[in-house]
C-alpha positions as CSV (number, residue, x, y, z in Angstrom):
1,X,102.4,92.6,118.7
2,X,104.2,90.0,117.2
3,X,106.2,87.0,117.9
4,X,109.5,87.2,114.9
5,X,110.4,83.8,116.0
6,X,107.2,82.2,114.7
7,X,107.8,83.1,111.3
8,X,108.9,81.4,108.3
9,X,111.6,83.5,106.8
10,X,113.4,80.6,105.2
11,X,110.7,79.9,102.7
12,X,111.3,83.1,101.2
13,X,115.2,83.4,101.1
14,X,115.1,85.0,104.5
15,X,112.2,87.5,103.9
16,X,108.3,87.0,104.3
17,X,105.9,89.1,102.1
18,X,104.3,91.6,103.5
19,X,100.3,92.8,102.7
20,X,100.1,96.5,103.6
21,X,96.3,97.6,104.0
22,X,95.0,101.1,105.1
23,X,93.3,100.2,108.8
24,X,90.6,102.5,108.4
25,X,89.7,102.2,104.8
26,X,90.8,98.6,104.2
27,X,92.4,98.9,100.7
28,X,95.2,97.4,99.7
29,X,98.4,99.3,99.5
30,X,101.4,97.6,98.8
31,X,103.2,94.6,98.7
32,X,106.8,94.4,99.6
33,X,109.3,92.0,101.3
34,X,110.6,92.3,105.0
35,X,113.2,90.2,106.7
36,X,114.2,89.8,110.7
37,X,115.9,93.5,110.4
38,X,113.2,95.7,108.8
39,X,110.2,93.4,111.1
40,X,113.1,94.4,114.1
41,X,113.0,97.8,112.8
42,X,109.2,98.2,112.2
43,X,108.5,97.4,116.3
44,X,111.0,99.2,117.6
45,X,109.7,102.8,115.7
46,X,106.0,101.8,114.9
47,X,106.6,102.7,111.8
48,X,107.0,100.3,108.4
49,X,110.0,98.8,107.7
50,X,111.0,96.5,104.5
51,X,113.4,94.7,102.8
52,X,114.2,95.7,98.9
53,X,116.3,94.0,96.8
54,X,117.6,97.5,95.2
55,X,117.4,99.6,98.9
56,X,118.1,97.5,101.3
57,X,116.7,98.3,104.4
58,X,114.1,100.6,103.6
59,X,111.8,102.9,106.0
60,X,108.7,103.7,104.5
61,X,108.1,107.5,103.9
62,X,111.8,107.9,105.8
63,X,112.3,110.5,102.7
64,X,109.2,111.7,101.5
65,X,107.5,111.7,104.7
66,X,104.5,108.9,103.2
67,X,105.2,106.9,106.5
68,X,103.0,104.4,107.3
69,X,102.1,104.0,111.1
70,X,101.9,100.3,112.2
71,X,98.7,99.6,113.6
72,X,98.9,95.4,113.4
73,X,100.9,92.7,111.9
74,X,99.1,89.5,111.4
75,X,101.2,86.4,110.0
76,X,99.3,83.8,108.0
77,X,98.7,80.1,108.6
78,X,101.9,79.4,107.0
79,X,104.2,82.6,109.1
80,X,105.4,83.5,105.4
81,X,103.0,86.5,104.7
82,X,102.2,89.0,107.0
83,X,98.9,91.7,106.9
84,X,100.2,94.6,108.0
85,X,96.9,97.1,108.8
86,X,98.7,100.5,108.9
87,X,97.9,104.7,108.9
88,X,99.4,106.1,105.8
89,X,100.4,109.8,106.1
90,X,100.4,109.8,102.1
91,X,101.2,107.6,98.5
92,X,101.7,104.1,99.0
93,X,102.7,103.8,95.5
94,X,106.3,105.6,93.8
95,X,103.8,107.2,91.3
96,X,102.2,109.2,94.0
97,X,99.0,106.8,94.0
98,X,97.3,106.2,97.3
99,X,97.5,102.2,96.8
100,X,100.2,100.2,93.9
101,X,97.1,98.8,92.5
102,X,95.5,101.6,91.0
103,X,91.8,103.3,92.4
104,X,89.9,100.0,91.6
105,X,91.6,98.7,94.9
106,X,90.0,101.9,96.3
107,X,86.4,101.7,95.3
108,X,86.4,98.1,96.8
109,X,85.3,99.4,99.8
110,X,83.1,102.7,98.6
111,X,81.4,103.3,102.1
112,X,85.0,103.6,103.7
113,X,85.7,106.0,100.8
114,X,82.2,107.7,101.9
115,X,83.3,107.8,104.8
116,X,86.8,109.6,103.9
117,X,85.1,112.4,101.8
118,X,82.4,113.4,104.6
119,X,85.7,113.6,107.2
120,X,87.0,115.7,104.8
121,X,84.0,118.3,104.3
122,X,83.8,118.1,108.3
123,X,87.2,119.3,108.7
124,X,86.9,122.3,106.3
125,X,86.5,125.7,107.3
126,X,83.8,127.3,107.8
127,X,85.3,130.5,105.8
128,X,85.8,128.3,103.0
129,X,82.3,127.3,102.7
130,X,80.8,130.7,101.2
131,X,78.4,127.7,99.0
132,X,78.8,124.9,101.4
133,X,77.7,121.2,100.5
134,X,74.9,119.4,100.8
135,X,77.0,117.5,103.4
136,X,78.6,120.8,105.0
137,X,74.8,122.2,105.2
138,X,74.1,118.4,106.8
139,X,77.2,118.7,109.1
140,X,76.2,122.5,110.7
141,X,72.4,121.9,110.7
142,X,71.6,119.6,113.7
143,X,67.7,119.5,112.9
144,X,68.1,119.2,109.5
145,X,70.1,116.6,109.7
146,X,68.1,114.5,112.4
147,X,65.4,115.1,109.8
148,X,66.3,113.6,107.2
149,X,67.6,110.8,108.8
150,X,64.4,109.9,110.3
151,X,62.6,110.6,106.1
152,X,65.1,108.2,105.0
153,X,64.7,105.0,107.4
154,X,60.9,105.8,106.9
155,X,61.2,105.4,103.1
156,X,63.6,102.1,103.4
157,X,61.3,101.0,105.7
158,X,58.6,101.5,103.3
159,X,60.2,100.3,99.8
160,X,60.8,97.2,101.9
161,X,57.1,96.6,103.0
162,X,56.5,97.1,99.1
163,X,58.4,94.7,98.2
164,X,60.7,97.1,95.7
165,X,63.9,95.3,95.8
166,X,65.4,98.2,93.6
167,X,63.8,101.4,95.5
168,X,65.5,99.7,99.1
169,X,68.6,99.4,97.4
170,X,68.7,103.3,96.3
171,X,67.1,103.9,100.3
172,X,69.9,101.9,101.9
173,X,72.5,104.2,100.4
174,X,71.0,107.0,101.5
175,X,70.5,106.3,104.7
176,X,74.2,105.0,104.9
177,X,74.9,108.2,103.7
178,X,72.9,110.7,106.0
179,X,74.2,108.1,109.2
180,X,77.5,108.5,108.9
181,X,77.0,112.5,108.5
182,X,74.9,112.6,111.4
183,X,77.8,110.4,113.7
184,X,80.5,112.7,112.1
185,X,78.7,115.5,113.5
186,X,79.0,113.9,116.5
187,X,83.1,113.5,116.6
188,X,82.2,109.8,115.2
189,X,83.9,107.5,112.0
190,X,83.1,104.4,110.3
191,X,86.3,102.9,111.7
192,X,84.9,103.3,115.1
193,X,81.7,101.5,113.9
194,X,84.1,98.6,112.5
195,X,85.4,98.3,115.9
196,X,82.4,97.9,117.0
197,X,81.2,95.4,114.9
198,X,84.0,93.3,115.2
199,X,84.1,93.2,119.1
200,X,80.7,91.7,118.2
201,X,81.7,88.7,115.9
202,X,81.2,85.1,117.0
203,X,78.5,86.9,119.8
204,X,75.3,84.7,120.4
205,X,72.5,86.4,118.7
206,X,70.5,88.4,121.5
């Protein structure tokens, strides 16, 4: 996953800072130090590791449980930073905030955050939906579903023959919106859909 030895931990006093970033979401988390131990530490367990002035060698959520599951660790051109894209199983932030930098780092991406509240209505019971959502009535209505998404790519399709810059913005939404209910229904997520779209990157055109 990563080469230790091409890093630069002497620029930083024997540490290299380290960018933690939700994988599926892509919001910032944190930002804390690591040195040779805690990087050592992180590959061996999969798990975060860092280096604080105050704890020393620190795990992660190794207390309150907020671990944060190592999905990559990408160095900068320099090897004295590292993006570390990682699953959080809670807080990032002391505070008991899901990133260090407050919910504006949160709403930079608000499709992911779509994304994160339709999961969340797909996972709920059934028994706790005696008024479900619109989305739950989306989620457990297959026709319905399929219907609307077809009304809405008919009206972005149309505001865009018209011309009505505003009207495709507010149709683009919502057909973001009822097509990633319609591929959660399905077992799908829009971290899949990133996958996708990044296998695709520097692809010729077709």
């Amino acid at each position: 996953m990563l080469d230790l030895d091409t890093l630069n931990f002497d620029k930083g006093s024997g540490t290299v800072t380290v960018v933690a970033q939700d994988a599926e979401t892509g919001a910032v988390l944190m930002v804390a130090a690591a040195d040779r131990e805690a990087l050592e530490r992180t590959l061996a367990t999969g798990e975060m590791h860092y280096r604080s002035r105050t704890r020393g060698l620190w795990h992660k959520g190794g207390t309150s449980g907020n671990v944060q599951r190592v999905i990559s660790l990408d160095p900068d051109c320099d090897g004295d930073a590292l993006l570390a894209r990682v699953v959080p199983a809670g807080p990032a932030c002391h505070t008991g905030t899901t990133s260090c930098f407050g919910e504006r780092a949160l709403a930079a991406d608000a499709i992911a955050l779509l994304d994160t509240t339709i999961a969340a209505r797909a996972a709920l019971p059934a028994a706790l939906n005696a008024a479900p959502s619109y989305t739950r009535r989306l989620l457990g209505d297959r026709n319905l579903r399929l219907k609307k998404l077809g009304e809405e790519a008919a009206e972005l399709v149309t505001a865009c023959a018209d011309g009505d810059i505003a009207r495709a913005r507010e149709e683009t939404a919502d057909l973001l919106y009822h097509a990633l209910v319609a591929l959660h229904a399905l077992g799908g997520s829009l971290a899949e859909v990133r996958t996708v779209l990044a296998a695709r990157v520097g692809q010729r055109p077709r």
